[in-house]
NUTIKE-188415 format. One record per atom (N, C-alpha, C): x, y, z. Coordinates in steps of 0.02 Angstrom, whole numbers, padded with zeros to 5 digits, always signed. Example, Ala and Ser with C-alpha at 12.3 -4.5 7.8 and 13.67 -1.06 7.14 Angstrom:
// NUTIKE-188415
+00660-00284+00390/+00615-00225+00390/+00660-00165+00390/+00642-00112+00354/+00684-00053+00357/+00645+00002+00394/
//
This chain:
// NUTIKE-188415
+00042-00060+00000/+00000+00000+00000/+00044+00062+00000/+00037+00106-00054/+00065+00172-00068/+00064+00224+00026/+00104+00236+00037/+00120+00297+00118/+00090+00346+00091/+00029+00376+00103/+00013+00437+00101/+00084+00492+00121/+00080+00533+00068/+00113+00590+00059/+00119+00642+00130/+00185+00660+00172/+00173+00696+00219/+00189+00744+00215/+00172+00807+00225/+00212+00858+00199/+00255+00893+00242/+00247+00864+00311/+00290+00899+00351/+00348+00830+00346/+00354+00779+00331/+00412+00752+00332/+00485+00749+00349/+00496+00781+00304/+00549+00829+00273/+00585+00873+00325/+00538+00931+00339/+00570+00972+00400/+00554+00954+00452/+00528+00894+00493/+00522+00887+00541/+00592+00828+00543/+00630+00774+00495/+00659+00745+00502/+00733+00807+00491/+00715+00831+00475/+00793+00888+00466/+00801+00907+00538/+00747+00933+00588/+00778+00960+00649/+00794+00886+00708/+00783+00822+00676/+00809+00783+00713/+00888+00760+00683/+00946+00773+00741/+00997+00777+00737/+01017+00698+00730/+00999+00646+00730/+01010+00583+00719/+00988+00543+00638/+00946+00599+00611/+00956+00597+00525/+00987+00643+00509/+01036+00586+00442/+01040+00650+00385/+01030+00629+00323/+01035+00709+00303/+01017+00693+00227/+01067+00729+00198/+01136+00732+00221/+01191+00738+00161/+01242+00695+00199/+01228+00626+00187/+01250+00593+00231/+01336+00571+00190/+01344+00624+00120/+01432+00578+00080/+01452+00613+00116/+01436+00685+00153/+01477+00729+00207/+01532+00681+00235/+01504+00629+00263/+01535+00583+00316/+01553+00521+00288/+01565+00523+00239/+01612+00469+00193/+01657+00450+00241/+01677+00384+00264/+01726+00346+00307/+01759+00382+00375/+01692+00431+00387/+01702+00456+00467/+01627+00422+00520/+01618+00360+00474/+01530+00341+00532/+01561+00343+00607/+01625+00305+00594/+01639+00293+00683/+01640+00360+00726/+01676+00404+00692/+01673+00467+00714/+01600+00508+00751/+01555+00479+00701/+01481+00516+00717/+01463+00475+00778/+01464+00424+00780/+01455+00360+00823/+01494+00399+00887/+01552+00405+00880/+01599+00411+00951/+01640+00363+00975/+01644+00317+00940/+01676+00257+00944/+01680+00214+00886/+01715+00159+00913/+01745+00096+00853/+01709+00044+00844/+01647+00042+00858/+01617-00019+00862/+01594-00059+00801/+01563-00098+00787/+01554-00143+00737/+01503-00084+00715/+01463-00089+00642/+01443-00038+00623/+01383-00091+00555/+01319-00095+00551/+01272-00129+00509/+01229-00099+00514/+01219-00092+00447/+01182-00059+00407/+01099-00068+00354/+01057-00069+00381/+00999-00086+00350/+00994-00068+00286/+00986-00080+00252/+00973-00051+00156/+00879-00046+00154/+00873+00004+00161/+00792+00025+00154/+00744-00007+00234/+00768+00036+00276/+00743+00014+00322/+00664+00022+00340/+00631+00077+00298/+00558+00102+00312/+00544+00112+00374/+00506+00092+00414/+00491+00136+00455/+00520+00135+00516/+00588+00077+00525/+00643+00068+00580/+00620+00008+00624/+00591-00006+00611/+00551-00067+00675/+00630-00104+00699/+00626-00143+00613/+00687-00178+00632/+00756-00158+00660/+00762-00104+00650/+00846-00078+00673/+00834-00049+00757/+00780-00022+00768/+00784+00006+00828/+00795-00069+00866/+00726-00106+00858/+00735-00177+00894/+00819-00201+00903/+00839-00188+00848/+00936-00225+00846/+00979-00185+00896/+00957-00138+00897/+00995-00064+00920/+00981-00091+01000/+00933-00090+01017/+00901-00100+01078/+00932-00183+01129/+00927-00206+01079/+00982-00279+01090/+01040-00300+01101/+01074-00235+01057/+01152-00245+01031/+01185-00182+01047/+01192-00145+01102/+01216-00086+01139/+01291-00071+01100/+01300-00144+01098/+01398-00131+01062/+01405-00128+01016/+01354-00138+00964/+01355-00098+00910/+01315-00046+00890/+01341-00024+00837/+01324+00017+00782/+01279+00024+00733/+01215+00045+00741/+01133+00030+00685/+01152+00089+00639/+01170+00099+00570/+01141+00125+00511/+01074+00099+00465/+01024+00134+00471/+00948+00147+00435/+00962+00175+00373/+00973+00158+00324/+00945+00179+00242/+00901+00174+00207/+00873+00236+00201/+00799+00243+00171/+00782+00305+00113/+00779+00300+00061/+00755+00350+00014/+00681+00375+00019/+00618+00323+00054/+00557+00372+00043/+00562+00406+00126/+00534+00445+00116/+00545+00499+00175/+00480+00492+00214/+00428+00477+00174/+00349+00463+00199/+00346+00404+00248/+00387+00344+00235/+00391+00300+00301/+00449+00322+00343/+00507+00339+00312/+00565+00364+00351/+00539+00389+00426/+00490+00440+00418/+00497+00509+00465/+00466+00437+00512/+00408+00407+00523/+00401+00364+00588/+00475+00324+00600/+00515+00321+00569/+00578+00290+00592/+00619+00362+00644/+00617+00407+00581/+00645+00484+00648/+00647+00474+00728/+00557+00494+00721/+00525+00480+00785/+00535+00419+00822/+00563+00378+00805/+00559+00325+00849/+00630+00318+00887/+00669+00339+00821/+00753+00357+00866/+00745+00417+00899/+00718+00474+00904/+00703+00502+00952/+00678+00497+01007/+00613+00456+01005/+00590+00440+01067/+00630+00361+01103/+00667+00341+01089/+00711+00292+01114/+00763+00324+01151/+00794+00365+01104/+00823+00396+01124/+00905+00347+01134/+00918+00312+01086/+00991+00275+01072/+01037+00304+01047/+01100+00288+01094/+01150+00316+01063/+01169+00305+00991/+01157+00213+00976/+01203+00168+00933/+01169+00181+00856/+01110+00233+00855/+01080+00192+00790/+01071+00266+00747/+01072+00268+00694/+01063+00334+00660/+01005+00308+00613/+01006+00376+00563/+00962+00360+00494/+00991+00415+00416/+00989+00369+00367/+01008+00414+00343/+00951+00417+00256/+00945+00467+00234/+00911+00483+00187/+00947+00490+00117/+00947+00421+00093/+00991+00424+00006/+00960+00353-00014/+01013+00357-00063/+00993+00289-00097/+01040+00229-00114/+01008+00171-00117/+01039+00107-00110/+01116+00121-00174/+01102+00148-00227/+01137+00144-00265/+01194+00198-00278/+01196+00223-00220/+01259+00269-00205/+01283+00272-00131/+01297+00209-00121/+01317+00176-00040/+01392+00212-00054/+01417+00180-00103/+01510+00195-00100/+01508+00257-00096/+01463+00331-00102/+01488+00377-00120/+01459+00409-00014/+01443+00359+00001/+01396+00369+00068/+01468+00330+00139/+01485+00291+00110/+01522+00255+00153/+01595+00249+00124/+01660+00246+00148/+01739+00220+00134/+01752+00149+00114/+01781+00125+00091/+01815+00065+00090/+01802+00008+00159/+01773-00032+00163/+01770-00079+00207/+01742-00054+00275/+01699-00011+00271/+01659+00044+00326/+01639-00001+00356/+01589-00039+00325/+01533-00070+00367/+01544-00148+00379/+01531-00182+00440/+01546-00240+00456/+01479-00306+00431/+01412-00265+00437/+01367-00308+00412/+01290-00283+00371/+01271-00303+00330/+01216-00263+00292/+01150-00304+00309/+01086-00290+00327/+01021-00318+00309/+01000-00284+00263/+00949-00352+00235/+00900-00318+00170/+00820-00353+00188/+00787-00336+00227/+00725-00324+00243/+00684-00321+00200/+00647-00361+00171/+00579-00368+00140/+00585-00330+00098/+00642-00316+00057/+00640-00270+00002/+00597-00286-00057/+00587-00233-00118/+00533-00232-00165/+00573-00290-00200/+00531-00360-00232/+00551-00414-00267/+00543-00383-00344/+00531-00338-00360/+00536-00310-00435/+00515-00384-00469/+00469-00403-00488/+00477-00484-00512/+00469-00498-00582/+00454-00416-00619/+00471-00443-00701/+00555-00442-00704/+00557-00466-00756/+00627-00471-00788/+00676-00432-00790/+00630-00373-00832/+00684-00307-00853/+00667-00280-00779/+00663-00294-00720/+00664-00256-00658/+00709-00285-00618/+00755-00343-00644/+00779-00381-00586/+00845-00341-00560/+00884-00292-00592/+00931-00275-00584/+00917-00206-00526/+00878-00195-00510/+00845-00148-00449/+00837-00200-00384/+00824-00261-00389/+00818-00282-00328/+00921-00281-00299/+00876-00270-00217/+00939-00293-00176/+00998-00313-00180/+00963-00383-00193/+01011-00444-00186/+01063-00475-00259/+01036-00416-00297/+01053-00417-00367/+01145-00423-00368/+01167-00445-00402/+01235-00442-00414/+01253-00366-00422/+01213-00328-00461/+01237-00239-00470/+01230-00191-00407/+01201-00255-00377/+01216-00211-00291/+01259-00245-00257/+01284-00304-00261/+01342-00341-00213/+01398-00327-00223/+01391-00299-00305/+01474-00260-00295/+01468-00216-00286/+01450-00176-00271/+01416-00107-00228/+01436-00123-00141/+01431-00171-00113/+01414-00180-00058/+01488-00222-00035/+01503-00256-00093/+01574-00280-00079/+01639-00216-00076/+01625-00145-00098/+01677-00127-00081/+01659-00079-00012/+01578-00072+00025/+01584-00049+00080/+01595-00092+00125/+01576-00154+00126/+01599-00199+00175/+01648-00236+00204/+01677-00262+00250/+01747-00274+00273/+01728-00356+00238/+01798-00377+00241/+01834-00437+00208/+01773-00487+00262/+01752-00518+00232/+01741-00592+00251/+01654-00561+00328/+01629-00511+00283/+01588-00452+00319/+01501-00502+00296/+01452-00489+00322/+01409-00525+00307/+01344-00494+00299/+01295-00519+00263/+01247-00519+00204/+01190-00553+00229/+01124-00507+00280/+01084-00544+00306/+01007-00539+00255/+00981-00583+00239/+00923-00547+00180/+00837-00595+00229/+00800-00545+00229/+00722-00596+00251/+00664-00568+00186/+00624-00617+00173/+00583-00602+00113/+00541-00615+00131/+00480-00641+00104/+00392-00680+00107/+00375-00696+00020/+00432-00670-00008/+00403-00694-00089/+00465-00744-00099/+00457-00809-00101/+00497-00887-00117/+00543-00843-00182/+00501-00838-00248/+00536-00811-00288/+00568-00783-00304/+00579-00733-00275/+00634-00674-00251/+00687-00711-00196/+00668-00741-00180/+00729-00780-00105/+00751-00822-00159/+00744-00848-00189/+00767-00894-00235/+00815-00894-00294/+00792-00845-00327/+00845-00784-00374/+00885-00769-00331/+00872-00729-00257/+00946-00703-00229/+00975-00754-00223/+00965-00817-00199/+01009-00866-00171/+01056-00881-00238/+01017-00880-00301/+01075-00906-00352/+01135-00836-00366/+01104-00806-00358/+01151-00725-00367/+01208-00732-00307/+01189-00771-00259/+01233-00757-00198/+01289-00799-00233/+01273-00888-00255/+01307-00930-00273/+01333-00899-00342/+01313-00874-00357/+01344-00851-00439/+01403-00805-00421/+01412-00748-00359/+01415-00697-00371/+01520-00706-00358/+01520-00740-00320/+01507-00801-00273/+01520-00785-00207/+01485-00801-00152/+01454-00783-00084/+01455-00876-00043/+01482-00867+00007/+01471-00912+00027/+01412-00905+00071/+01345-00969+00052/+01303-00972+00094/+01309-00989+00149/+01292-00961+00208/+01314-00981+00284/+01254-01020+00317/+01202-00994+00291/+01121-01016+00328/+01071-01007+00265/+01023-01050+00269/+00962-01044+00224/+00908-01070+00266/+00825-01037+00274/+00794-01044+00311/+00713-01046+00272/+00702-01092+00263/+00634-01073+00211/+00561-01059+00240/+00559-01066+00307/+00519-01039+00359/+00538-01018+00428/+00553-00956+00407/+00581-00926+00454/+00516-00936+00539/+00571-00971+00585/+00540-00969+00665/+00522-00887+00694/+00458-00850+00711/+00451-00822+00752/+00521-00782+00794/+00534-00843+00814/+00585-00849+00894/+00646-00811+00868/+00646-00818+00803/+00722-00811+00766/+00727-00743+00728/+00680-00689+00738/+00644-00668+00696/+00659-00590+00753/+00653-00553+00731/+00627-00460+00748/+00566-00460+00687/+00509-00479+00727/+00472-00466+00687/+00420-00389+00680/+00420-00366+00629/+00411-00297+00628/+00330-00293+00600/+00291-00224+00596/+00232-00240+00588/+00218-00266+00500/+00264-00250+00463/+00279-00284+00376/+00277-00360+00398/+00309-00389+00439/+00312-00465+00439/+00261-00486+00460/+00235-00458+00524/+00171-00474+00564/+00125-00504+00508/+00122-00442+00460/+00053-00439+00436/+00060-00492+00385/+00113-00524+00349/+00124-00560+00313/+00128-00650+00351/+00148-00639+00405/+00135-00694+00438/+00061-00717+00454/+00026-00648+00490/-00045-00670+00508/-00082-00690+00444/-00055-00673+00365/-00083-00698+00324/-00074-00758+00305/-00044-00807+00352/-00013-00890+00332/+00053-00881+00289/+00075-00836+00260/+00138-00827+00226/+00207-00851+00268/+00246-00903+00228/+00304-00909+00273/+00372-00849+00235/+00392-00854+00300/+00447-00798+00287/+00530-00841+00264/+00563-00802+00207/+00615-00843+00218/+00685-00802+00217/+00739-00841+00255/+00804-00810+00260/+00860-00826+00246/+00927-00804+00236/+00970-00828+00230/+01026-00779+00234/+01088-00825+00272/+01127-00786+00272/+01210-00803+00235/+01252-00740+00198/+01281-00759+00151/+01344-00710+00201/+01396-00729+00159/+01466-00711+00193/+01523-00697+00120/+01544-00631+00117/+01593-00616+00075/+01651-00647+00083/
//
């Protein structure tokens, strides 16, 4: 379902100091913004943050980066790192396909890709995620031997990535074709796909 259009979006996520939106400013200074050295993973289209705050909230010793281009789900992500109020987790406003110009050489230690859009005609496949024209994208922000977490609800799309991973070549570490609850940050996107009998699936790959 299309996010109704907000119009305060925009300037209400600008006076929160935990987004940005000229985020190449800080090309291979994240630790710097952070305040420390800590491990540092990065969501690729996080929408409305469920998932990263939950990680953030878990994982004190590290480091949450949020990447998100629509601004209409973004801003409930704003608000939510505001009202949490975490040190570890930021957000930033760009796009998947100018990470290198966003991050340094081997910046980031681990990436999720969250229920991203399965584009499922043909001439669309090179926009998804998990696409090879994004892994080498992602292979030069990520550290050596850095890891590649992906969750879906469309088989088809999990399925294509998995050969892209093996093609690309990625070593598969985990494959999960119904993803457990237990195992899960489940966010209100999954919820709703679960309460519809949909199984969720995952896998995890390693550069």
């Amino acid at each position: 379902m299309r996010l109704r259009f907000k119009a305060n979006a925009i300037p209400e996520m600008k006076e929160n100091p935990k987004i940005f939106f000229y985020p190449r400013d800080k090309r291979g200074k994240w630790s710097e913004v952070f305040g420390n050295t800590n491990p540092i993973y990065l969501e690729v289209g996080a929408g409305k943050g469920d998932f990263v705050i939950e990680m953030a909230k878990k994982h004190p010793e590290i480091n949450f980066i949020a990447l998100e281009m629509n601004t209409n789900a973004f801003v409930i992500a704003s608000r939510k790192i505001k009202e949490e109020e975490l040190a570890n987790v930021i957000g930033l406003i760009d796009h998947a396909e100018d990470l290198r110009d966003i991050f340094g050489k081997k910046e980031i230690d681990r990436i999720f890709i969250n229920f991203s859009t399965p584009w499922p005609k043909t001439k669309h496949h090179k926009r998804r995620l998990s696409h090879p024209r994004f892994l080498n994208i992602y292979k030069d922000i990520i550290k050596d031997s850095g890891i590649i977490e992906q969750k879906t609800d469309d088989k088809d799309f999990f399925l294509d990535s998995l050969e892209y991973y093996k093609e690309f070549p990625l070593q598969i570490l985990e494959i999960d074709y119904k993803l457990d609850m237990e195992k899960s940050i489940v966010t209100e996107y999954e919820k709703k796909w679960r309460d519809r009998g949909k199984d969720i699936y995952y896998c995890k790959v390693k550069l």
